[in-house]
C-alpha positions as CSV (number, residue, x, y, z in Angstrom):
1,X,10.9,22.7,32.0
2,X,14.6,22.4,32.7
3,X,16.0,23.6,36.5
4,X,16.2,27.7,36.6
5,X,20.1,28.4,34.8
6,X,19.9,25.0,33.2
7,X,20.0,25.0,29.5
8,X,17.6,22.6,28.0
9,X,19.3,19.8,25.7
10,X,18.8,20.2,22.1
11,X,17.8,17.4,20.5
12,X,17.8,17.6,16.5
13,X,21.2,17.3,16.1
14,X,22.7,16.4,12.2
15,X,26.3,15.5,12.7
16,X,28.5,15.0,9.7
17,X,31.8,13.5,9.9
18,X,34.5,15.5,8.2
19,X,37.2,12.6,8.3
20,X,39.0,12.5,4.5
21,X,35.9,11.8,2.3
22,X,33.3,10.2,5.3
23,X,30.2,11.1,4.5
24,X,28.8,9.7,7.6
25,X,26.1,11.5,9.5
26,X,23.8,10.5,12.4
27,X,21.4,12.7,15.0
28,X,23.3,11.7,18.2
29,X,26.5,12.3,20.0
30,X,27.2,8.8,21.2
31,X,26.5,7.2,17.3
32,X,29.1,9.8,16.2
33,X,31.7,9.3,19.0
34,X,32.1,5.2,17.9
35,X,32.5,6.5,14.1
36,X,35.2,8.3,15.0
37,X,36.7,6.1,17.4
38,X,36.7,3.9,14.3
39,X,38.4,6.4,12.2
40,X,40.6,6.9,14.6
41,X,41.7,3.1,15.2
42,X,42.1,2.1,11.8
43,X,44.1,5.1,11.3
44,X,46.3,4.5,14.8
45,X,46.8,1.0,13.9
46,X,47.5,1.6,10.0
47,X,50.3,4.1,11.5
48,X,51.2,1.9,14.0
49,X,52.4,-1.0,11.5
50,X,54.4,2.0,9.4
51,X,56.0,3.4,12.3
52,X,57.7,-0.6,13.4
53,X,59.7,-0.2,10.0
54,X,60.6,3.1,10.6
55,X,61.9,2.8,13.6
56,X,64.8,0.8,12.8
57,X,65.3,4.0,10.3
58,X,65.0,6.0,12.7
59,X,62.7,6.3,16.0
60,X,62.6,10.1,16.6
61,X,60.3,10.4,13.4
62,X,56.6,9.1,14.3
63,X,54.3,11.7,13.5
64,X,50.4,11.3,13.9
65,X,48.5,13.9,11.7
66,X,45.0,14.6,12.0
67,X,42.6,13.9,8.4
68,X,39.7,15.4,9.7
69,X,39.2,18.1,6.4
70,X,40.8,21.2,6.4
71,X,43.0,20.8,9.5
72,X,46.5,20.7,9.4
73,X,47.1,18.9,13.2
74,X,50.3,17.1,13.6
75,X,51.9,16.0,17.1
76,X,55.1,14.8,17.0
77,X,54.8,13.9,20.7
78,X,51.9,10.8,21.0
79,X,48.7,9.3,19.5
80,X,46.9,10.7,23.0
81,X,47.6,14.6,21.2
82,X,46.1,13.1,17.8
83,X,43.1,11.3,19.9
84,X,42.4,14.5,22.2
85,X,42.5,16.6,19.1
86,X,40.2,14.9,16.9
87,X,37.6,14.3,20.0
88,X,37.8,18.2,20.3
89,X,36.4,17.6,16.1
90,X,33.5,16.1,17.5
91,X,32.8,18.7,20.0
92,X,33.0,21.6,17.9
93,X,30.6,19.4,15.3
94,X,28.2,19.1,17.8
95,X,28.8,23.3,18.8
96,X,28.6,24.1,15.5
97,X,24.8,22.1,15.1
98,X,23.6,24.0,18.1
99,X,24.6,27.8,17.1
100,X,22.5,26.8,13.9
């Protein structure tokens, strides 16, 4: 029985990763935050090797947009907006398992 005010953790958890066409899915929250980070590095580094060309073009354009599915997140300003954002992904993923 959890502490009086405490919320007890829930347990079943099916989280699916919504990353282009990932069809990844695992029960916990620590399996699902490396398969993101994953994601996230292959896709930071993949950028990264783009944006050395461009930037003798033209430095002011790096842009790091998010692929989770049906979001539309760009920053303009640095990969930590892109990294926070998609983290926040995994959040609500785990939200939207518990008001189910």
């Amino acid at each position: 029985m959890p502490p009086p005010g405490k919320v007890p953790r829930k347990e079943n958890l099916w989280l699916q990763c919504e990353w282009g066409s990932c069809s990844f899915v695992c029960s916990t929250m620590e399996k699902f935050f490396e398969h993101v980070t994953q994601h996230l590095q292959q896709h930071l580094h993949g950028s990264g090797e783009e944006e050395e060309e461009e930037e003798e073009d033209d430095p002011l354009e790096e842009e790091f947009s998010c692929l989770w599915q049906e979001c539309g997140f760009c920053s303009l300003d640095s990969s930590a907006d892109l990294i926070r954002h998609v983290y926040f992904h995994c959040y609500h993923t785990k939200l939207k398992q518990w008001g189910l």
